[in-house]
TORBAPA-20451 format. One record per residue (C-alpha): x negated, y negated, z; residue number from 1. Coordinates in pm, 1 decimal. Layout:
! TORBAPA-20451
X;Y;Z;NUM
...
//
This chain:
! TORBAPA-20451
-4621.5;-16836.0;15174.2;1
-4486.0;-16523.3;15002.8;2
-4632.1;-16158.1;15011.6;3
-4759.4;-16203.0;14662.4;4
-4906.9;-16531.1;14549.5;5
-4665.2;-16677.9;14260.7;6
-4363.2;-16480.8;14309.5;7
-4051.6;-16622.9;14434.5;8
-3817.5;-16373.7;14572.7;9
-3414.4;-16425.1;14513.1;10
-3182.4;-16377.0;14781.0;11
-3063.0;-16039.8;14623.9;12
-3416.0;-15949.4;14661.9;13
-3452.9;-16001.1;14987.7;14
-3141.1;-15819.7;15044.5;15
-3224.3;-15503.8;14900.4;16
-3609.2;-15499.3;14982.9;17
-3712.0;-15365.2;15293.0;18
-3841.9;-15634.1;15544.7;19
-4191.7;-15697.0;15600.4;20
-4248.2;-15673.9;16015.8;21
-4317.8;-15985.7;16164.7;22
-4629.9;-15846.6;16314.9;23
-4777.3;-15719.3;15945.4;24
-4703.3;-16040.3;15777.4;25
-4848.9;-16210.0;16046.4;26
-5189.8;-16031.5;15947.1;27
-5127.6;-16022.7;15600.4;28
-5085.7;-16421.4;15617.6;29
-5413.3;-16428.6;15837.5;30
-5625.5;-16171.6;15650.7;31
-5543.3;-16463.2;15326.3;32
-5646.1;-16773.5;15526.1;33
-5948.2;-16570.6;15654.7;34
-6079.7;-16460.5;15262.4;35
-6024.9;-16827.3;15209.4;36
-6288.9;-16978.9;15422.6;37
-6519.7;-16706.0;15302.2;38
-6426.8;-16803.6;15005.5;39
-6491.0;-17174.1;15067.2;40
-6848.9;-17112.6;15266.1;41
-6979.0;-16831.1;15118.7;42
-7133.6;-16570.1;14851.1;43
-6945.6;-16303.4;14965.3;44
-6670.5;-16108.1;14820.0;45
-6301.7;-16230.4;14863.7;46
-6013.7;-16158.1;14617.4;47
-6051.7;-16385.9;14297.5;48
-5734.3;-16549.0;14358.4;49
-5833.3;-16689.3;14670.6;50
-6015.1;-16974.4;14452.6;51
-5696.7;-17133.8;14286.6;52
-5461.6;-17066.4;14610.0;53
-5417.7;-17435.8;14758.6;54
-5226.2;-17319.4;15033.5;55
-5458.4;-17072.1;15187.6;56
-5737.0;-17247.8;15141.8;57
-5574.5;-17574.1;15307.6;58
-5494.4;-17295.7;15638.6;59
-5885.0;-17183.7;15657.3;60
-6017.1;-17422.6;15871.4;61
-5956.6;-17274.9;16161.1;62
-6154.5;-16957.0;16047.2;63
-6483.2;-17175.6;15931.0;64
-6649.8;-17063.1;16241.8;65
-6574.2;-16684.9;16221.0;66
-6686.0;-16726.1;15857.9;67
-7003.8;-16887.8;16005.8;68
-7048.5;-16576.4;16253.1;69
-7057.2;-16347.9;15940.2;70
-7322.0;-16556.5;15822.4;71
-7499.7;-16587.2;16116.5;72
-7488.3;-16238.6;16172.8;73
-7640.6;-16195.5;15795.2;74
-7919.4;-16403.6;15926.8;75
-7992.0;-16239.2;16228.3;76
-7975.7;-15867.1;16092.9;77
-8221.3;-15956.5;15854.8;78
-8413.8;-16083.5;16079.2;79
-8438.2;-15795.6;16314.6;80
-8481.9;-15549.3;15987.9;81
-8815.5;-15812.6;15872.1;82
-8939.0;-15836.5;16205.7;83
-9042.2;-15476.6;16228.7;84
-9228.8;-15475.1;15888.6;85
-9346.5;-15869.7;15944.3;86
-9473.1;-16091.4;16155.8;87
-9242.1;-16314.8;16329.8;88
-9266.6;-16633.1;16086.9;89
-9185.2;-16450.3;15785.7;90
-8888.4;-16301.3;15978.5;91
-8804.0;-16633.2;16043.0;92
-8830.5;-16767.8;15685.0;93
-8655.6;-16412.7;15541.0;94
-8360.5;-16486.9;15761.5;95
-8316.4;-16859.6;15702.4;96
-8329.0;-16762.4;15303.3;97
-8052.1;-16480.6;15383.3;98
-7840.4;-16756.2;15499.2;99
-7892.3;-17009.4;15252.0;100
-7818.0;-16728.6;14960.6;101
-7545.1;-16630.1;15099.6;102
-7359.5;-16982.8;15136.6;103
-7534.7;-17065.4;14779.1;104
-7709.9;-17349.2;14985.0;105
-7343.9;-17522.8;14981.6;106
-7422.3;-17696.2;15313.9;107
-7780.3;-17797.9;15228.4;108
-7709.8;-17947.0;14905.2;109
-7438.4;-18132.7;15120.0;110
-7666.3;-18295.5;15385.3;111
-7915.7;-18409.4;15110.3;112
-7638.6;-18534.3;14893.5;113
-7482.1;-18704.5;15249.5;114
-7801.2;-18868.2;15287.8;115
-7863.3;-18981.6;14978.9;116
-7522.0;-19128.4;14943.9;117
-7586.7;-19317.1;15348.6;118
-7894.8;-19420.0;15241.6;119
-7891.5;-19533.7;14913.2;120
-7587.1;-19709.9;14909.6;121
-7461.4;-20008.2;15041.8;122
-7053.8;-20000.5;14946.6;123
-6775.1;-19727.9;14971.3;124
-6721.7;-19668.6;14602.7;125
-7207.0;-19675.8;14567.7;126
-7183.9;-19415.7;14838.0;127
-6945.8;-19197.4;14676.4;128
-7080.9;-19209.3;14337.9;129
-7415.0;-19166.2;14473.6;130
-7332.5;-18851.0;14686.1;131
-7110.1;-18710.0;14361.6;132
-7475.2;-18713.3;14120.3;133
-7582.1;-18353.6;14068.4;134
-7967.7;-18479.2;14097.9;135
-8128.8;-18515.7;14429.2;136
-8309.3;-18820.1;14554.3;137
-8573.1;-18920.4;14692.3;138
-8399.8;-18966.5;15079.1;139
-8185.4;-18639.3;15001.0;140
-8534.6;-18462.9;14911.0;141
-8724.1;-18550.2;15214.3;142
-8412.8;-18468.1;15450.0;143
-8387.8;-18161.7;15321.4;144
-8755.7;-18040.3;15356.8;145
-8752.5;-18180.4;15756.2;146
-8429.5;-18032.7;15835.4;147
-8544.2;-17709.4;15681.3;148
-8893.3;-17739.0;15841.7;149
-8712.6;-17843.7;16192.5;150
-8437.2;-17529.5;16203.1;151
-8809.6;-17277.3;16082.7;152
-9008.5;-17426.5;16415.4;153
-8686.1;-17413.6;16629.0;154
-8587.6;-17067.2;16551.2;155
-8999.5;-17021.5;16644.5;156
-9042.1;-17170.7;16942.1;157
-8716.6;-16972.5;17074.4;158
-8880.4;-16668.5;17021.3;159
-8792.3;-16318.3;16906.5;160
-8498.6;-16223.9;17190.2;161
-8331.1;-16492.2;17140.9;162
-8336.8;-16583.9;16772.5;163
-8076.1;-16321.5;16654.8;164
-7793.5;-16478.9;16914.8;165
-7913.4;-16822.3;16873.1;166
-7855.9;-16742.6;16453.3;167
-7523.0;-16615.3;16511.7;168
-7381.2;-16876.5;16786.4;169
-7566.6;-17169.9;16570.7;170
-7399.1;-17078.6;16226.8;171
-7017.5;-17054.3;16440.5;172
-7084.5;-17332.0;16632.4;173
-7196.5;-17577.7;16313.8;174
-6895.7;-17456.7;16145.3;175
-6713.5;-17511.1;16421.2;176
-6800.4;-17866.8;16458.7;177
-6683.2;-17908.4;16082.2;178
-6334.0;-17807.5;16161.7;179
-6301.4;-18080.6;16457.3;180
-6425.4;-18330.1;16219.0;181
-6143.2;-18200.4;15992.1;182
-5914.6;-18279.8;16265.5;183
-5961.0;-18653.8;16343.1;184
-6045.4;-18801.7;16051.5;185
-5866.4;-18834.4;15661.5;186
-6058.3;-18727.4;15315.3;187
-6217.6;-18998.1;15200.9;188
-6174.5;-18915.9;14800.5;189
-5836.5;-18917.4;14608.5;190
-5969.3;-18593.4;14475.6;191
-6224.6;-18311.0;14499.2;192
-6335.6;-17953.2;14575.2;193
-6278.7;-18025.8;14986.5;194
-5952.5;-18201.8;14902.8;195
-5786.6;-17849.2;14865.6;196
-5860.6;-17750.9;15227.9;197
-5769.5;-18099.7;15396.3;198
-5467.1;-18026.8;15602.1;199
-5434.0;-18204.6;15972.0;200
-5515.3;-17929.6;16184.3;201
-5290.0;-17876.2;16531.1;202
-5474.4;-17755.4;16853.4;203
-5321.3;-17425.1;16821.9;204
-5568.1;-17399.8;16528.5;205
-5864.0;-17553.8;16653.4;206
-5797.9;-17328.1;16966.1;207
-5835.0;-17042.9;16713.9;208
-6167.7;-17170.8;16569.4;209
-6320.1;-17213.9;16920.8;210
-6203.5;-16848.5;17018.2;211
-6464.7;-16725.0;16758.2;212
-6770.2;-16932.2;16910.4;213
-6698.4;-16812.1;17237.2;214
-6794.4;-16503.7;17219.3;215
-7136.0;-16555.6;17028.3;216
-7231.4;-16834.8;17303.9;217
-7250.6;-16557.8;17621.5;218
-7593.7;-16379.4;17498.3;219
-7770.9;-16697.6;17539.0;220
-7879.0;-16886.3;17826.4;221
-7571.9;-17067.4;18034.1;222
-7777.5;-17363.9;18088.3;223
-7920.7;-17363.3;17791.3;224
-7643.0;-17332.7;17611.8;225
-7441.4;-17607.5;17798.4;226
-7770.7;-17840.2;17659.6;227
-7712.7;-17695.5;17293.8;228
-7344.5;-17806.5;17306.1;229
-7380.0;-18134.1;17403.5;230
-7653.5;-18207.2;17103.8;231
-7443.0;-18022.2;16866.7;232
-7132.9;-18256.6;16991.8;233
-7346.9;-18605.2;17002.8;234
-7494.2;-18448.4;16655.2;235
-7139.7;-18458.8;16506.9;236
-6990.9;-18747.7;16692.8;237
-7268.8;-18961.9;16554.6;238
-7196.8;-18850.4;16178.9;239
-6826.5;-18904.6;16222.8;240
-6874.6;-19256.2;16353.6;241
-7117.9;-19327.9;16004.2;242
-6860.0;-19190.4;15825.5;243
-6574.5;-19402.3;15951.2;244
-6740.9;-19673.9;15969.5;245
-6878.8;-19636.2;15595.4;246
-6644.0;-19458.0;15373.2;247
-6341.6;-19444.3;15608.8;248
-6316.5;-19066.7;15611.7;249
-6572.3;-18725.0;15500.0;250
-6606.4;-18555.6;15241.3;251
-6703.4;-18202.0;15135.4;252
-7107.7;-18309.4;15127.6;253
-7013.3;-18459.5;15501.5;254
-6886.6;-18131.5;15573.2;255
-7223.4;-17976.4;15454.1;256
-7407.1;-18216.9;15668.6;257
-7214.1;-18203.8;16003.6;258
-7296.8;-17826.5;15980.0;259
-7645.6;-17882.6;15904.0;260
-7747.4;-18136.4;16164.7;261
-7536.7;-18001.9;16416.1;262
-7651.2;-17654.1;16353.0;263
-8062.7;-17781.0;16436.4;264
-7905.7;-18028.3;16690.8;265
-7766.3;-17719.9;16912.3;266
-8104.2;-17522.8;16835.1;267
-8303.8;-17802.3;16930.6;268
-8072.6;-17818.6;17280.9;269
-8128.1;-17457.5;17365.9;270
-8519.5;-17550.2;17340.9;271
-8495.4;-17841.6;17582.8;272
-8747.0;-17877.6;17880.9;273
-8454.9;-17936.4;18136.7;274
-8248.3;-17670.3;18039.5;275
//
């Protein structure tokens, strides 16, 4: 990809210019793929061109999960900020609406759009159509309001120490799991707004993606933790089988709904009794 989106340099060009060092371009080339999967995820500012660049945004999955530690850190500062004015449900409630502003509720319109789609149709082409309808459903409704209610009474019962770390390794982690679903199965659409960022990932990438969950995983519990990841995984490794096995690939509402379920599905692991 060139230095400047659109331009194609001649030979004479590149004889006369100065050379970019391998080691700028390298982060110049990054710093793009990076604005793209904020770009993709969330609210927040990245440069306008970022929208219509194919080729970035096809190289961002491997930063969905530091793009879901930004976000999770969004929820958990607002969190600790609420918590000294509020008590700790409406710190809760203040931090989960942080997060879904700041994604513009991309991933929750995708799980009740996902489950609509699953459970109101009964072919690949009824699926599709159903989970393309702007309107929301009665399945896609109720989903929504119990994964909503389950991720408030999780983040609860963790408590206040651990709900800022638990924000921040749940939004990487969820994110995360989207980019391995990226990597072992096709799009199931011939087109749309996910087909720009299909590429088949290589394990040098997802290597990069895991490098940012790392990090947010050590202020938890080991044990706990090691719980959280295995629900998160099953959580994932159950949609990807539906989605196989139904439509014969994801699409950008599955996306939303991997991150969703596996986000409360590593939450719900921390909480377990035997970890």
């Amino acid at each position: 990809m060139s230095e400047q989106p659109g331009r194609h340099d001649t030979g004479e060009e590149h004889a006369s210019a100065p050379q970019t060092p391998p080691a700028r371009h390298w982060l110049r080339r990054e710093g793009v793929y990076f604005c793209a999967a904020l770009y993709f995820f969330t609210r927040l500012p990245a440069p306008a061109w970022v929208g219509q660049n194919a080729p970035a945004l096809s190289h961002s999955a491997r930063y969905f999960s530091a793009a879901g530690l930004i976000v999770g850190a969004i929820g958990a500062a607002v969190f600790a900020a609420a918590h000294f004015v509020w008590p700790l449900t409406l710190a809760v409630l203040l931090s989960m609406a942080a997060t879904v502003y700041f994604t513009g509720a991309i991933h929750e319109d995708g799980w009740s759009d996902t489950v609509d789609g699953f459970g109101g149709g009964w072919s690949k082409d009824k699926i599709l159509a159903i989970m393309r309808d702007s309107r929301i459903g009665s399945f896609g409704a109720t989903a929504l309001c119990l994964i909503l209610l389950f991720k408030f009474c999780a983040l609860l019962e963790l408590g206040a120490a651990l709900i800022p770390a638990a924000l921040i390794a749940g939004h990487a982690l969820s994110r995360f799991c989207t980019t391995l679903l990226m990597a072992v199965q096709e799009y199931a659409r011939e087109e749309g707004k996910a087909k720009a960022v299909v590429s088949k990932l290589t394990p040098g990438e997802l290597v990069v993606g895991a490098l940012f969950v790392l990090p947010a995983l050590a202020f938890l519990p080991p044990l706990s933790v090691l719980t959280g990841l295995v629900f998160a995984l099953i959580a994932t490794l159950w949609l990807a089988r539906l989605y196989q096995r139904q439509i014969g690939g994801y699409t950008g509402d599955c996306l939303g709904a991997v991150q969703q379920l596996s986000e409360v599905a590593f939450y719900g692991g921390l909480l377990c009794k035997f970890s």
